[in-house]
N, C-alpha and C positions, 0 to 999 in steps of 0.2 A: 293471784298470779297464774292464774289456770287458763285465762279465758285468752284464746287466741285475737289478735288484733289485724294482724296480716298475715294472710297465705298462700302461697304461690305454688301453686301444683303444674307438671308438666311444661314446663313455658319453652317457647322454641321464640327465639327470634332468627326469621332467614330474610337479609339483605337482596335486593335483585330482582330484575322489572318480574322475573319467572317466580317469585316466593311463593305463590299461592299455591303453581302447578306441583314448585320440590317439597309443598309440606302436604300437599294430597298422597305424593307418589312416599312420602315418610310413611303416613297413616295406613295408605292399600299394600305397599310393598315392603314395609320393614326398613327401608333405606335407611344407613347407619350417619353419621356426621359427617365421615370420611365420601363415603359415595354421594351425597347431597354436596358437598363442596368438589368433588370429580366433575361436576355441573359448571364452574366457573360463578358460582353464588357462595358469597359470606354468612357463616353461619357463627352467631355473635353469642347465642343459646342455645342449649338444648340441656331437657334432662343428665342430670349426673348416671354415673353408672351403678352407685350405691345410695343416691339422694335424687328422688324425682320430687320430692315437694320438700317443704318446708313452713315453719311456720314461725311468729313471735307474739310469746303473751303477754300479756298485759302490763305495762310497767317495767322491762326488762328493758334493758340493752342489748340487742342482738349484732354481733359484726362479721359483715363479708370482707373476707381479705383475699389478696390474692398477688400476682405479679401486675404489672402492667397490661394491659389487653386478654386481662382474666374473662373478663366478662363484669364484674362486681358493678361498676356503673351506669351500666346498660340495662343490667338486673335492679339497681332502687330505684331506676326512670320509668321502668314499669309498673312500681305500685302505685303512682299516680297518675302512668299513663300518657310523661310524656313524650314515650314509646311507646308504639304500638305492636300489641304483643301478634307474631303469626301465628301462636297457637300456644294453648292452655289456659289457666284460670287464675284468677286472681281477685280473693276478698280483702276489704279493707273494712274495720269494724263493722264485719255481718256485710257488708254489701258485696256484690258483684261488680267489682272497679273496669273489667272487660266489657261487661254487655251495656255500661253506663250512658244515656243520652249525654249529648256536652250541659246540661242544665246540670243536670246530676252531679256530672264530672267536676263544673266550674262551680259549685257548693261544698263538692267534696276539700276540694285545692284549698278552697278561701276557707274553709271553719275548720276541717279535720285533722286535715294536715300541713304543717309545717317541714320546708323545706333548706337546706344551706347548703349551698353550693362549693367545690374549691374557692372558686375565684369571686369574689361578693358582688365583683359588678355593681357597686353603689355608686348611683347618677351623682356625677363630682357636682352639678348646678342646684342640688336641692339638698340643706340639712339633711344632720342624722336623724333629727325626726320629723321631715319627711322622708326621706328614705325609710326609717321604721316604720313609719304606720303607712307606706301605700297601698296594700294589701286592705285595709279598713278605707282607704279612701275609694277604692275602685268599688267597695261595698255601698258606699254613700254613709259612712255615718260620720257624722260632723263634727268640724274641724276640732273643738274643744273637748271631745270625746278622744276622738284620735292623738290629742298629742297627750293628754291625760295618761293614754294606754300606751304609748311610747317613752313617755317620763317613765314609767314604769318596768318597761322591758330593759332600757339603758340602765335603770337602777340595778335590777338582776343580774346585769354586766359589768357592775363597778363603773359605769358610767353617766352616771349623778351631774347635772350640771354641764354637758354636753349637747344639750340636746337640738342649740342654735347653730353649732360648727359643722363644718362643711367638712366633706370625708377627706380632702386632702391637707387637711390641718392637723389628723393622725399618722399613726404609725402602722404600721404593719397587721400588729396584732390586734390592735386596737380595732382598726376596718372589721376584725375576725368577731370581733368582740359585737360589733355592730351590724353585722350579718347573722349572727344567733340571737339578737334582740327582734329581727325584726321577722324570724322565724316564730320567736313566742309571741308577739305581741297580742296575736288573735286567740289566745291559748289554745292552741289545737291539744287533742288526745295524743298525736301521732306524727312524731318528727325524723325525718330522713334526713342524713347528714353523709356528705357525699368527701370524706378526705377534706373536712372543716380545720383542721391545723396543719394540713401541706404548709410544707416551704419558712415555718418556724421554728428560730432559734430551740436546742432544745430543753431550757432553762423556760420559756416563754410557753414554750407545747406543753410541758406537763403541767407549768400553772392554771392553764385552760382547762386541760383535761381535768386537775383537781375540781376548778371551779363550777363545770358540767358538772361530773359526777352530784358533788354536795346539789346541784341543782335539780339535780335530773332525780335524787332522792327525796327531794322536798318536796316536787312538784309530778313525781309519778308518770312523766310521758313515756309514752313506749316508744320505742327509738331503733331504727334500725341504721347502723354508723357502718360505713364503709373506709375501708382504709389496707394501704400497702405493707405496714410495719407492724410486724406478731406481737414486736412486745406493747404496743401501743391497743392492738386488738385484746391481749391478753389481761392487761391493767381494768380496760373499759368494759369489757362485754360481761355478759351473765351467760352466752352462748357464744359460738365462732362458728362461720360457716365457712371452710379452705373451698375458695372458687380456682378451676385450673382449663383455659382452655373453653370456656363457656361451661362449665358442668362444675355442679358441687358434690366433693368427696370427698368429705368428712363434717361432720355436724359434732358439738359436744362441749362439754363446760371446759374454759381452760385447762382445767386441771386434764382431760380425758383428750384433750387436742396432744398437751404437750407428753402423757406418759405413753399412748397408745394408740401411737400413730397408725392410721389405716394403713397407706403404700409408703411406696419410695419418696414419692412427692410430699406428703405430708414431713413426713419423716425427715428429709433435708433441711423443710422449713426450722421445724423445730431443735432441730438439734444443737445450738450453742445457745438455749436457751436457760437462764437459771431456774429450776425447783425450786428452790428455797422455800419462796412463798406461795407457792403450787398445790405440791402434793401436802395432801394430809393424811392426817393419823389411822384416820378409819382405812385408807387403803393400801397403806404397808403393814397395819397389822397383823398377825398372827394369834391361833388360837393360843386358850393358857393352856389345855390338854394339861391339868391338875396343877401347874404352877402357881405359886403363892403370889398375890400381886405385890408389886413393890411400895416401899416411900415416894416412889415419884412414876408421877401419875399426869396424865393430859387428857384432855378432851375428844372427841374423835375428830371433831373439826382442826384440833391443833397443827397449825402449820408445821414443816419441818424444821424451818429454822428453829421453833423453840424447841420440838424433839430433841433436837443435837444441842442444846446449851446442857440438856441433863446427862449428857455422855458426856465434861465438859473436865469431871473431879472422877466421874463413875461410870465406870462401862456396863453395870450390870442393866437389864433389862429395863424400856418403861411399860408402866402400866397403861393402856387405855382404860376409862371408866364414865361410864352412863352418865346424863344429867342428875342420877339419884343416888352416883357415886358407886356402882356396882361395878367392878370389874370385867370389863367383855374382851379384852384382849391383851398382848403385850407387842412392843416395836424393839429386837435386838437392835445392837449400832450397826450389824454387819448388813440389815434391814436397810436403818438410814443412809449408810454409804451409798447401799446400791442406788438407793433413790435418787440421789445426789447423783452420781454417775450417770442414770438413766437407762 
């Protein structure tokens, strides 16, 4: 889980026939976002103020969230380029995705990575498997091949025995369902998912997301998920990157987004957020400083919620304790409240 799969350092995207002149006169003069957009040019990127790069490893879920015209969208079109970055760098498993010939690039798209868009855009005149496997047909590999490999993406999606209907013979979700099969079908390493369950029910949303995640654990893609909703960010990710304004400012595992916000802006986001199943043990503890550990005892990973079931008959202290069962710390309740408060 160490090995980086995409990394974006420095990236500036600048809008406007003058982009090239306002990201020389960035480089020689220092020009800040504000005096580059004084120019009458869109500035859609640029380095954060506390995050100039970033990265995701291997197998993780990484999610950019942000407001509307964060930047978050225009930032995963560029790990495959289809934006064109004004300036800084960008790998995609070990490669150079900026300095790419288009041979390179249209290799990269078709085997590496996988892509799902909001909107699926599935051609209503051709089956879901041909909509699924077009991606394998624009490769040349033949027809019985191809639908073989799309029976099989649609299976991954609960959709067995679909594979002759035409996309406006579903539902909603279901098209959604069908826009993530035809993202795996090539199995790429590396899937970009760009706000894949906008606009549903939210009984519908969390059963996708369920059915991602168990997917996206079986099958190990690294993923980088974009999306406007924290708690939705917070559920999926293994990291979060808060995007504000084209710039990322704050980087960190749920847990470290929601207890220890960088500014004001982070800080808004999160704040009607529940802890519960957030914070954990290891970081409201306290030393024992000679205390005798208790009968009731957790794990350092233990969420809060089950901290506060043993304050439930008993206020007196819990123990934290090692995998080998050694005592490393205690959590008073006056501990869990605050954490609960935040």
């Amino acid at each position: 889980m160490s090995e980086a799969q995409i990394e974006c350092r420095d990236l500036w995207k600048i809008y406007g026939s003058r982009s090239d002149e306002a990201m020389k006169a960035v480089l020689s003069e220092g020009l800040s976002k504000e005096e580059v957009r004084g120019g009458s040019r869109q500035v859609q990127l640029c380095p954060g103020r506390a995050q100039r790069q970033f990265s995701v490893r291997k197998g993780e879920i990484f999610c950019i969230m942000g407001l509307s015209g964060s930047g978050k969208s225009t930032l995963v079109r560029h790990v495959n380029r289809l934006i064109e970055p004004t300036a800084g760098e960008i790998r995609v498993a070990g490669q150079r995705v900026d300095t790419m010939g288009e041979t390179e690039l249209r290799q990269l798209r078709a085997e590496t990575i996988g892509m799902v868009f909001q909107h699926m855009a599935l051609w209503p005149h051709r089956t879901l498997g041909e909509n699924v496997g077009f991606g394998l047909e624009v490769r040349d590999i033949r027809p019985s091949e191809r639908r073989a490999a799309a029976e099989k993406a649609l299976a991954a999606m609960d959709l067995t025995g679909w594979i002759d209907h035409y996309p406006d013979q579903l539902p909603g979700d279901m098209q959604k369902r069908v826009g993530l099969a035809r993202a795996l079908v090539a199995d790429p390493e590396i899937l970009l998912m760009d706000e894949p369950f906008l606009a549903l029910d939210p009984l519908i949303r969390r059963q996708l997301q369920d059915q991602f995640l168990n997917l996206s654990a079986h099958m190990k893609k690294t993923t980088l998920f974009i999306t406007h909703d924290l708690d939705e960010a917070i559920r999926m990710g293994d990291h979060i990157a808060i995007m504000n304004d084209g710039e990322i400012v704050q980087i960190g595992t749920p847990e470290e987004i929601v207890t220890n916000p960088k500014d004001g802006y982070v800080a808004e986001f999160v704040k009607g957020i529940s802890r519960i199943r957030l914070v954990r043990a290891e970081t409201i503890m306290e030393p024992l400083n000679g205390s005798q550990g208790t009968p009731k005892q957790v794990r350092p990973d233990a969420e809060l919620g089950e901290i506060l079931d043993h304050f439930m008959d008993d206020q007196s202290p819990v123990t934290v304790v090692s995998p080998d069962h050694a005592a490393i710390g205690r959590i008073t309740i006056k501990a869990a409240l605050t954490a609960i408060r935040g």
